[in-house]
N, C-alpha and C positions, 0 to 999 in steps of 0.2 A: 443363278442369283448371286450378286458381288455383295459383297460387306468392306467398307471404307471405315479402316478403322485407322487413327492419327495415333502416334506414338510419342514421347518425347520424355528424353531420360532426365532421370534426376540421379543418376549411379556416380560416382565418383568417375574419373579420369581412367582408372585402370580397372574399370568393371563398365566393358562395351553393352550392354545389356543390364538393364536393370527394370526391376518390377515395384514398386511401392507396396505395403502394404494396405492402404486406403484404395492405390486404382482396380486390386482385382476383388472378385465378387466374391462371398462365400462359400457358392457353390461349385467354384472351382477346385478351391484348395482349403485347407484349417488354417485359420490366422493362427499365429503365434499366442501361447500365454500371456495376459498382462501382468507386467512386473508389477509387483507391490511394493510399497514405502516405506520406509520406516523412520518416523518423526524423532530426529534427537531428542533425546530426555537429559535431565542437566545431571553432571555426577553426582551430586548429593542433593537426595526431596526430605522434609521432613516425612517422618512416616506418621506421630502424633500431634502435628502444630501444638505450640502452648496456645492459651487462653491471650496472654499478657496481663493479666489479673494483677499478677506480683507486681511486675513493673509501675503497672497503674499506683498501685498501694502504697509502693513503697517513694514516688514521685509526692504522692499530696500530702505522706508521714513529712515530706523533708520542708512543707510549705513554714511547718511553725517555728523551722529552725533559722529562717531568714528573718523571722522577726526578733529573736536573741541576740541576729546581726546588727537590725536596725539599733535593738537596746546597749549594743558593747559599741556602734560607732557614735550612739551617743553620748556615750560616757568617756569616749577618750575625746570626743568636741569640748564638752564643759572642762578637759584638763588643757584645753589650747586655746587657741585665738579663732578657731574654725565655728561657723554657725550650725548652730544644733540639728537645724533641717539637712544641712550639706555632711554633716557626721554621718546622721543615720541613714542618708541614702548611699554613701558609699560605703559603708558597714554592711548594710542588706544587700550592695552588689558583688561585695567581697564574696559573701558566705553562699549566695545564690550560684556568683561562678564556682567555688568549689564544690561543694554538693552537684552542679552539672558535669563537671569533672569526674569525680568520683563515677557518677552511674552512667555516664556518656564517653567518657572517652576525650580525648584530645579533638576527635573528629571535631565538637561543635564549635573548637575554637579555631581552625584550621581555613582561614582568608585567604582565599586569591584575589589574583586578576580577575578570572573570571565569574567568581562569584558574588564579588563588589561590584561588577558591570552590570550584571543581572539587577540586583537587588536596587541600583540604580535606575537602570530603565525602568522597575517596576514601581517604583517610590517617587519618580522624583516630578510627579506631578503634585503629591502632597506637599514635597520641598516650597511648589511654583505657589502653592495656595497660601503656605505658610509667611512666604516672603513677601505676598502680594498685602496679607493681613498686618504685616510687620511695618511695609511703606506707610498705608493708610493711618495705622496711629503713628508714626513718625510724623506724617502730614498734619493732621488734625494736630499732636500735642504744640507743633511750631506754630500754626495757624493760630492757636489761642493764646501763642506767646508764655506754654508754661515747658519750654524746653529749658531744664535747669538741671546741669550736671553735678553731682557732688562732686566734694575735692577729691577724692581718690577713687574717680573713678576706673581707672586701668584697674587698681585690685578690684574691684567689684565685676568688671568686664573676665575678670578672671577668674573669679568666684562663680562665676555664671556656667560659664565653661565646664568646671568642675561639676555641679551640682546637674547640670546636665546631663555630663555623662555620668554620672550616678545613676539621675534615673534613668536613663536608656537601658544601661547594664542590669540595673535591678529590675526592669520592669520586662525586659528580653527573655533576659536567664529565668527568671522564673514564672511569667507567665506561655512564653512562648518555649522556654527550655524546659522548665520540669512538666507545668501543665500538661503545653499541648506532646511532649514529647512522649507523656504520660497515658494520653488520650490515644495517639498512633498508638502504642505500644498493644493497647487492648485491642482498635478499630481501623487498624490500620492495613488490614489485610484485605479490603475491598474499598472501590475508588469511592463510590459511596461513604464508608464510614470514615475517609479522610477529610472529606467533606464536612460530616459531621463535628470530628477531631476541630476544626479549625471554626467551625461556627460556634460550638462550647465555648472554647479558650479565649475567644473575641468577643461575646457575651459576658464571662467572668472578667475580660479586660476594659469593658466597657462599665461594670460593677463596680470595682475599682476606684473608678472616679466620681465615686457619687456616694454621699453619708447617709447608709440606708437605715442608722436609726432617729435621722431627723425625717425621715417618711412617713410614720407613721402620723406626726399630728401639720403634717405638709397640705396645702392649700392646692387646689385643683392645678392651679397656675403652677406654683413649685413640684406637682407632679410631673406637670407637662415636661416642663426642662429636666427633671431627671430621666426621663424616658428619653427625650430626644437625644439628651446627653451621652447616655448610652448605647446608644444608635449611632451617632457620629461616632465616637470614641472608638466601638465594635466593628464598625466599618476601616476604618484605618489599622484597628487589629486582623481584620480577617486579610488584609492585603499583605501586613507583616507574615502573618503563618503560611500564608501562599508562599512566599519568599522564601521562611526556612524550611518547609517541606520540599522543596524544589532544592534547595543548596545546601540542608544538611547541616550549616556553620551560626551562627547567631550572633558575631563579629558585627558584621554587615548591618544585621538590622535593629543592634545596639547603635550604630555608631550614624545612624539615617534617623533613627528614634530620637538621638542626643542634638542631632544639627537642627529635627523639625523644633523640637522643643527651646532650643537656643534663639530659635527666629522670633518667637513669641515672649521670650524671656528676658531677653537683652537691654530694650527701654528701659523695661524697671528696674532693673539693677544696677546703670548708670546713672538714672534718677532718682536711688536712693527709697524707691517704693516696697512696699512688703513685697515677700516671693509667695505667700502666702495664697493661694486660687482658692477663691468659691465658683464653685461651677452649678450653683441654684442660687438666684435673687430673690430675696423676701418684698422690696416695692413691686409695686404693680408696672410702675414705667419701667423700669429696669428690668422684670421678668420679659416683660414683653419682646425689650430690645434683644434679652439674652435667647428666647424661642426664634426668634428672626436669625440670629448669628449661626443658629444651632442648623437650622434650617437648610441657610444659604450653605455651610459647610457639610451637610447629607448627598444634597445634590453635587456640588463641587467633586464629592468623594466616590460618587457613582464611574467615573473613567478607573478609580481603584479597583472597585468592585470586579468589575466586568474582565480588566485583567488579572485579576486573580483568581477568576474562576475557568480562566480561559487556561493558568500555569497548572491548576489542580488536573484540567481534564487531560494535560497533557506527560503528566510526570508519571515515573513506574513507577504500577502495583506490583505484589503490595508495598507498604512504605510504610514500617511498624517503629521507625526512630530510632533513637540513637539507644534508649535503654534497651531493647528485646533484643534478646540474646540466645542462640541456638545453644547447647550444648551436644557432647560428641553423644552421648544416647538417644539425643533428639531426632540422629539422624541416620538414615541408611544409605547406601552406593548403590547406584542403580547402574545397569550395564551403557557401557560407554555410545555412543551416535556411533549408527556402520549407513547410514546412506541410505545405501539401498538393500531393501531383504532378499535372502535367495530367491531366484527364480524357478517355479517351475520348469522341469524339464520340457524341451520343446523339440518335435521332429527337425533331423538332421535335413531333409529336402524336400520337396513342394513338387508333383510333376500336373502339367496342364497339357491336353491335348488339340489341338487346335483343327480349326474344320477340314483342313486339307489333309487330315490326318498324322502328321509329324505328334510328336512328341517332345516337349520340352519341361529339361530337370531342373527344377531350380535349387540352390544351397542357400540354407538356412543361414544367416546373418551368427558372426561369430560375436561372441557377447562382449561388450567394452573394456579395455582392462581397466580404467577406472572411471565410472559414472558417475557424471554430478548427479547430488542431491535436488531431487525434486524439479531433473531437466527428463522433458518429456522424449525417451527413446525414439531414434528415425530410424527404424532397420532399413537396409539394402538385400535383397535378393540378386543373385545372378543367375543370367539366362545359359545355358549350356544347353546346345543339340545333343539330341540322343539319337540313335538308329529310328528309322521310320517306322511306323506299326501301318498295321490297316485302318480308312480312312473312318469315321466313327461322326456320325450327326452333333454336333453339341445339341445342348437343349434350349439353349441363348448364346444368341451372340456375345462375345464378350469384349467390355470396351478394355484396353492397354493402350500399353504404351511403347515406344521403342525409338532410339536416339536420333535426333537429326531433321526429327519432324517428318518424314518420306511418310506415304501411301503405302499401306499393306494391302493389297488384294488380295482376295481367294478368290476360285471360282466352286461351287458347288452345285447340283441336281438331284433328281430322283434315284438313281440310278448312281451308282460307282464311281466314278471316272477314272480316268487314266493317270499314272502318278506323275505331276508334272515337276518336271528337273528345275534340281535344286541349285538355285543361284548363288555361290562361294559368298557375294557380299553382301545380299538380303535376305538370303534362304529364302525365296519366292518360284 
């Protein structure tokens, strides 16, 4: 009876003979030991995480200190020629960047290139809305022929400017810098509660803008728009906290905060109108057209959304801000990444006897002097003749392999047979 068995090496160049071990059977020979793994761990884990409790606590203590700011830049306005509103918004942004300073570090004032690119791609479809809103009453105000500049207006164009970036800074550094920085620091150790972290802070930013003790005796209508109001408002906040969750710095989305605000502001400052916003109308025509405006700007705001939720799912956990802060007892050394773990020990050589009765020894695969991490082992076995033994039944055939692609034949019977001579370059 013959056995046609196909061969075909996969052994290096200077190992004529080679055996995989995936083509021989079990019951030939022991496969080798599987090497075990061993997942780097980073040099230093906490071993008690804080809470961020403190940091949380000690971020909303510093809320009432930007209002002493707002009160000291108003009080050096009424000693100058600067208007009372423009004093105490850079007064409040003064005192906000220092207090972020102090508990944050330099990090959140720290602007690149590439983090002003970011914060650009992510923003500057509010820029498009803003400026789109800014044309239309540009339009209309000329259309009705009430475009009428004051005499000075460059300083007013310039005042504009200012008061701007006032509020941007103020409104940055502390609702996005202590709040929400305040909020990671507690909830910031799962992707989830960053989530959260920036839904709070955008909800209280969207608060903000709305007089919550003329609420109470508010007309169904004046509810309406202070809801929508903070809806809109909240929306364009939670796109900002995406941004400095993702970059760290709050340069950026002071300074995208101060141009959108610029866009909507500028008219009237040139035209000599109050800077003064109500953001709820007491007429019923007027409420109306202000829930429509409120409206069209939700929707509009929705491409905000969607990429801000797209930067949160993408940013590393955790991401506890700029206030949380490890100390050296917070934390222990863990032993440094080796790769891979010792191997058990594994037999020196493999012997297979094959039907014609020969004998072959194989040597166990010498172990790598350095193994990549988490690259799956290819041993090489080599085939070496041994002296012949007597010829021995296997109990299956067994499929191999052997270089070159050739036809291995045996012949085998009931009976013994005669030992047939052994060919120097097939052993056949």
């Amino acid at each position: 009876m013959m056995y046609n068995q196909q061969f075909q090496s996969q052994a290096p160049q200077n190992a004529p003979y080679a055996y995989t071990q995936a083509s021989a059977p079990s019951s030939v020979y022991q496969q080798p030991p599987v090497q075990s793994y061993a997942i780097p761990q980073p040099p230093e884990v906490a071993s008690q995480p804080k809470k961020g409790w403190g940091a949380l606590a000690i971020a909303l203590a510093c809320l009432p200190v930007i209002v002493l700011g707002e009160v000291f830049g108003l009080l050096v306005s009424r000693a100058t020629p600067l208007d009372d509103t423009l004093g105490a918004e850079l007064g409040g942004a003064l005192f906000a960047m220092v207090l972020c300073g102090i508990l944050g570090g330099s990090k959140m004032f720290n602007i690149t290139r590439d983090s002003w690119m970011f914060a650009w791609r992510a923003m500057w479809w509010s820029i498009a809305v803003s400026a789109g809103i800014a044309i239309l009453d540009l339009y209309s105000t000329v259309a009705l022929g009430e475009m009428i500049l004051v005499f000075d207006w460059p300083w007013q164009a310039f005042l504009s400017v200012a008061l701007c970036l006032g509020i941007g800074f103020l409104e940055e550094f502390m609702v996005r810098g202590l709040i929400l920085n305040g909020l990671l620091a507690r909830m910031g150790a799962s992707r989830k509660g960053i989530l959260w972290a920036c839904i709070i802070s955008s909800v209280v930013f969207g608060l903000m803008h709305v007089n919550l003790s003329s609420l109470a005796t508010a007309t169904p209508l004046e509810l309406l728009q202070a809801v929508l109001k903070v809806i809109q408002t909240g929306t364009y906040g939670f796109a900002l906290a995406a941004v400095v969750c993702k970059t760290g710095e709050l340069v950026s989305a002071a300074l995208l905060h101060a141009l959108d605000d610029w866009l909507l502001y500028i008219l009237t400052f040139i035209m000599g109108g109050s800077i003064t916003t109500e953001y709820v109308s007491s007429g019923t025509e007027e409420g109306w057209a202000t829930v429509t405006v409120y409206v069209v700007c939700i929707v509009l705001y929705i491409p905000l959304v969607v990429r801000a939720v797209h930067t949160l799912n993408e940013i590393d956990v955790p991401n506890r801000g700029a206030f949380f802060k490890l100390g050296a007892s917070d934390l222990r050394t863990a032993p440094a990444p080796v790769g891979y773990a010792a191997p058990a020990p594994a037999p020196s050589t493999y012997t297979y006897t094959a039907p014609d009765g020969r004998t072959y020894v194989y040597a166990a695969p010498a172990p790598a002097a350095q193994p990549q991490p988490y690259a799956q082992p290819q041993p090489y076995v080599h085939m070496q003749p041994a002296t012949p033994a007597a010829p021995s039944s296997p109990a299956n055939p067994i499929p191999t392999q052997i270089p070159e692609g050739s036809l291995y034949r045996m012949g085998r019977s009931d009976a013994p047979g005669a030992q047939t001579p052994q060919d120097p370059q097939t052993f056949r």
